[in-house]
N, C-alpha and C positions, 0 to 999 in steps of 0.2 A: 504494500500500500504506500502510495507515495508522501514523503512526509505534510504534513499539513492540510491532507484531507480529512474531509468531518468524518467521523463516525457514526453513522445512523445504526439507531437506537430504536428496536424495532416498537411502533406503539402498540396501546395493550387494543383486544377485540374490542370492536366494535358492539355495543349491546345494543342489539337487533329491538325496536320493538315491538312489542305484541299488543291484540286487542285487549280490552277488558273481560275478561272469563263470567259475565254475569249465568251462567248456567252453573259454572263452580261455586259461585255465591251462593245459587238457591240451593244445590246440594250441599253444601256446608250448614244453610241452617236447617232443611229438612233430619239433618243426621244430629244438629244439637236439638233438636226438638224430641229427634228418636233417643237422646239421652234422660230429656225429663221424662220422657213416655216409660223406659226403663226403671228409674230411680222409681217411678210411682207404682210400678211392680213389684216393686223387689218385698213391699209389707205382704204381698198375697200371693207372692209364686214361689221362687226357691226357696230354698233354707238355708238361706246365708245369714251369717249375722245383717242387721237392721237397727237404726236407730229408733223405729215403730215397730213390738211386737203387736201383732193380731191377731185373731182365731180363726181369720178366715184366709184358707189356702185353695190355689185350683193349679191341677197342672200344667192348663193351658199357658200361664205365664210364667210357670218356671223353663218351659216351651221357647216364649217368644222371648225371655232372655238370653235363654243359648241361640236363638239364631239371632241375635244383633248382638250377641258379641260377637261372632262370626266376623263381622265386615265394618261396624259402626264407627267405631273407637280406630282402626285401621285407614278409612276415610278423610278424618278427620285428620290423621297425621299425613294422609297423602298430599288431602289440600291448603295444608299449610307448608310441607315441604315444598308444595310449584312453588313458592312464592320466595323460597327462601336465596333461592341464588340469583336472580333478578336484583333485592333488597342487599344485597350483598356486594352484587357487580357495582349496582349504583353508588354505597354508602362505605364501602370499603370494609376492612374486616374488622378494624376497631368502632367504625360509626356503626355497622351491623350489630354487633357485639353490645353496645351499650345502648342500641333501640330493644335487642332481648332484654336485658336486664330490668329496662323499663317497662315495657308494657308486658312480660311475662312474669320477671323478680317482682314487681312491686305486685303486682296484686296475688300473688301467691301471697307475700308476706301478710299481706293486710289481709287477706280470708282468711291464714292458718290463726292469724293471733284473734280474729272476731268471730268469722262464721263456725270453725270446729270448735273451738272449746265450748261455744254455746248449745250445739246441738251436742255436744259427748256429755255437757252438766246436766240436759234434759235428761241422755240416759241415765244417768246418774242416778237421780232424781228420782226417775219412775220404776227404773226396772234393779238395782242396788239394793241389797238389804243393810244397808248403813247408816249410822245415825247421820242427821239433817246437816249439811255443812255451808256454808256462804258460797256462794259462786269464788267470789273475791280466795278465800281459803281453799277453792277443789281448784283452782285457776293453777294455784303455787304448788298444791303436795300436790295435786293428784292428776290432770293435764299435764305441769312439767315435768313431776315425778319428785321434786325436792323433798316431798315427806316420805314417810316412811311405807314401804309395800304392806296392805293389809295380808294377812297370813292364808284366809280364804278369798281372795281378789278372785273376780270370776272373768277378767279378760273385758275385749278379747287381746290384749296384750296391756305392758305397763312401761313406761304410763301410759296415760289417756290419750297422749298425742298421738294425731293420727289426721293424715292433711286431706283425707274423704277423697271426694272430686277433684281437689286440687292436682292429687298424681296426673293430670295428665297436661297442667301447666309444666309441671315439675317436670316430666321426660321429655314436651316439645322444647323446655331451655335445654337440656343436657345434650338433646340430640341437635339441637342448632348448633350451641358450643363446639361438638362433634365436628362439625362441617366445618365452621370455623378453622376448628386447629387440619383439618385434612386439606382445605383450601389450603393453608399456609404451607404447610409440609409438600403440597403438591407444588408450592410456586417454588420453595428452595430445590426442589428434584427437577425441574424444569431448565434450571440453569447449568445442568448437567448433563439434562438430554433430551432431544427431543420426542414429545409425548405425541401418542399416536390413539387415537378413538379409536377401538376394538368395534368392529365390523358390527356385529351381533349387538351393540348397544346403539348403531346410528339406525340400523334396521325396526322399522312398526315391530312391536308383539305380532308374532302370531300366535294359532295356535299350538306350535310347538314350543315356543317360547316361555309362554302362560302356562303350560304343562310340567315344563322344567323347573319354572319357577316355584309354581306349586307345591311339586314334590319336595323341590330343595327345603321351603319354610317347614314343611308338613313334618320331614325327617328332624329338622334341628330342633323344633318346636318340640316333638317328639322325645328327642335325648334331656331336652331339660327339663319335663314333666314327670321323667321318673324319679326327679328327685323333690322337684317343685309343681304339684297339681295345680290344678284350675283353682283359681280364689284363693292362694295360699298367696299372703303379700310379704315383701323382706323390706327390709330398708337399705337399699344400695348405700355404700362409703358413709352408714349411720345416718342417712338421713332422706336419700332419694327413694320413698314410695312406689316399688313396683312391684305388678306380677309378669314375674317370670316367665310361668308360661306362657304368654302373650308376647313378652320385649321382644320375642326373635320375631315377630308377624307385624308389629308397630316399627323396632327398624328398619325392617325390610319395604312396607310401604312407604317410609318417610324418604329411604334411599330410591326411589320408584318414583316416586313425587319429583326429584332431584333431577332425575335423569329424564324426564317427560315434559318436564320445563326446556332443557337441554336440546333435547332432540325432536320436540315436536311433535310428543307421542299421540297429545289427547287430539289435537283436530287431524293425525294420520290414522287413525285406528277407527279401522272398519266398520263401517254399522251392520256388518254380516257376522263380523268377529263379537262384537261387543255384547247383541243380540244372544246370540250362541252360548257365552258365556250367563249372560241373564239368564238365559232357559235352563241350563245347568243348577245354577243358585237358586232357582225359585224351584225347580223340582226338589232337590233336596232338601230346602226348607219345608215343601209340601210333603217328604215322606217323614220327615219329621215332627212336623206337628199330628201326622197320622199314628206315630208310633211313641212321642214320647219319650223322656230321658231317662225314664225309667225302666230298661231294656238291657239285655248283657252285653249288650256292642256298645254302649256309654260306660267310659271311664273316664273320672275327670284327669286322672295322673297313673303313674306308675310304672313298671317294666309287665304289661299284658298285652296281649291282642287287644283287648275291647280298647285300652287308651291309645294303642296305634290305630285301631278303625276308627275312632272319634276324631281322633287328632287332626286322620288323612281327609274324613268326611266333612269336620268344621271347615278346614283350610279350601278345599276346593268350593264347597259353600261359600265364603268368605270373597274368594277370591273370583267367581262367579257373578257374586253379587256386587263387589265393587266396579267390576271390567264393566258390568252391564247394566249400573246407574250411570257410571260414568257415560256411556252412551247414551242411554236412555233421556238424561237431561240434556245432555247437547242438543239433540235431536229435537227434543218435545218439550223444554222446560227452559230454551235459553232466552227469552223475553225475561224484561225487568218492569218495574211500575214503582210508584213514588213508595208504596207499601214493600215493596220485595226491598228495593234500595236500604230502606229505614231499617228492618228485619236483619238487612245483611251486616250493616252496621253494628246492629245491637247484639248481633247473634254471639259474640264473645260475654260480655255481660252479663247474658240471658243464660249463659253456661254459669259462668259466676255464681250467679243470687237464685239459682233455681233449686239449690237444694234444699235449706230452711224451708223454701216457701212449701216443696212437696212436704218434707216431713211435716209442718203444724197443716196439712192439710190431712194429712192421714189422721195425725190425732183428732182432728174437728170432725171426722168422719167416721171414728172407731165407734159409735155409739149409734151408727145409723140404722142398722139394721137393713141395711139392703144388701140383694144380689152380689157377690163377691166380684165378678163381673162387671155390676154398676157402678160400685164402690170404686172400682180401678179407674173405668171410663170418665167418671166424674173428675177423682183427683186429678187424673191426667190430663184432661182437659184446662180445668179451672188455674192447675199448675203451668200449664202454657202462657195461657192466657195473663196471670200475675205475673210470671215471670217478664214476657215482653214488656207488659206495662214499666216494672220495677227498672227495669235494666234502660229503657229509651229516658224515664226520670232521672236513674245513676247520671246517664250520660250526658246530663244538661249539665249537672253542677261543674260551676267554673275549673279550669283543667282538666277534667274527667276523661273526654275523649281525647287527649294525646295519650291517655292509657290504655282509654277501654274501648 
């Protein structure tokens, strides 16, 4: 090179713009709604712990929770992983980094220290054979755990802390952070060699693709349920709220999400594909609410056949059911209106402040004496419906929506 010529310095990509995804809007709030719809189940279908015990149990909704878990909470990390490398390219990895903090850290903090201790003092309260204590005094021993373990504590762990609904602010910061340090790690490797897009990730899904994929979550998902079942929660590095048998089906969508923003999956993918995949998910949802989870081919964990035929069944259900919303709204549901816009907006919020509101609706309702059925229909209803309300008021007060 001759002396005193410039050095060009190659610039960075170009970020391509894209339209507004308003069909991914509406499917992110249909699936935070299919959240309250669940939470309002959970007092009358399985037999998970619950912050509302009640007498009245069906197994149709211990049913319709196993198939949204299947795909709901997976969705959800999808469609907030499109969005994450976009926010990324533009804000760089430290301004990225501190818009998480913000609008994911800050309202986790503010619900673990408000909304959970208040609903864990309810159980307390009602369902505790303890003598009567101040909020104020179960807040310090017994929430933080500073007093001392009662010798009969009946769970469901100690202390009381336990961040509910919030686990799934908690794993979309850990898994951003994730991207974060893999973005950085990937730009020091780049300066060493030139990186090459693997054929098979610039390529649509097909259905060999989706088949691979499947299998692959189904098998990992698999090995770590023999040690960690369905519903059995740990606290990652003491603090991060997860189940296990699910992280491997939540990071795998989030990375999926990633790479779909990337390459252009969701307006390249099939509506023959997509469809296909729908029919898939909704038959198997349909043989299962025919049969029930209470059958020898359900298991929620363990080293068996039935937790390997469950595990392989949820995941292709799951994965069924996401390919072929994900179509389905393109196709049929990508119109917006002043009402969808507002929803979409509030739809983080309306995640937020919808738990209290089911729980004292269930208590407001434990004494109705109706159809176990109606009971459900009602709460979940009425829980939408305050939810939205609560969460568009959050979001007036001054500051609020650069958070929420």
């Amino acid at each position: 090179m001759p002396v005193g010529t410039p050095v060009e310095t190659p610039s960075p990509p170009t970020v391509r713009p894209r339209p507004h995804l308003h069909y991914l809007d509406n499917l992110r709030v249909a699936m935070i709604l299919l959240v309250v719809i669940h939470h309002a189940a959970q007092a009358y279908g399985p037999p998970d712990w619950w912050y509302f015990r009640g007498d009245q149990h069906t197994g149709v909704l211990a049913t319709l929770s196993a198939v949204g878990g299947s795909f709901r909470m997976s969705l959800l990390f999808f469609a907030a992983a499109y969005l994450v490398p976009r926010s990324h390219d533009r804000r760089g990895g430290w301004g990225f980094t501190r818009g998480r903090l913000k609008r994911l850290g800050v309202p986790f903090l503010i619900g673990a220290a408000t909304i959970m201790p208040a609903l864990m003092y309810t159980y307390y309260v009602q369902y505790r054979d303890y003598p009567p204590i101040s909020f104020g005094r179960y807040y310090l021993d017994v929430f933080l755990g500073l007093g001392q373990r009662p010798a009969d504590w009946t769970g469901p762990s100690w202390p009381d802390l336990q961040f509910g609904h919030l686990w799934f602010i908690q794993n979309l910061l850990a898994l951003s952070l994730l991207y974060v340090l893999f973005r950085w790690t990937g730009g020091l490797l780049s300066h060493r060699r030139t990186r090459h897009t693997p054929a098979r990730l610039i390529r649509t899904p097909g259905h060999r693709a989706l088949v691979l994929f499947t299998v692959t979550v189904a098998a990992a998902a698999f090995v770590v349920r023999i040690r960690y079942p369905l519903d059995m929660w740990v606290p990652l590095l003491d603090f991060i709220q997860a189940e296990p048998a699910r992280l491997v089906q939540y990071a795998a969508f989030f990375a999926a999400g990633v790479l779909a923003y990337r390459h252009d999956w969701l307006s390249r993918l099939s509506r023959r594909t997509g469809y296909t995949w729908l029919a898939v998910g909704v038959a198997l949802a349909a043989v299962l609410f025919g049969t029930g989870v209470d059958t020898p081919f359900f298991a929620p964990g363990g080293l068996s056949w039935a937790s390997a035929c469950w595990t392989l069944v949820e995941t292709f259900m799951g994965v069924g059911l996401c390919v072929g919303l994900l179509t389905l709204f393109r196709e049929k549901v990508a119109g917006h209106s002043r009402l969808t816009r507002s929803l979409a907006g509030d739809s983080y919020a309306i995640y937020l402040v919808h738990l209290p509101i089911v729980v004292a609706l269930q208590f407001a309702f434990a004494h109705a004496r109706l159809p176990v059925l109606v009971t459900f229909a009602v709460v979940a209803i009425l829980a939408m419906a305050a939810s939205a309300v609560a969460a568009h008021l959050l979001r007036q007060l001054p500051g609020a929506k650069s958070v929420l």
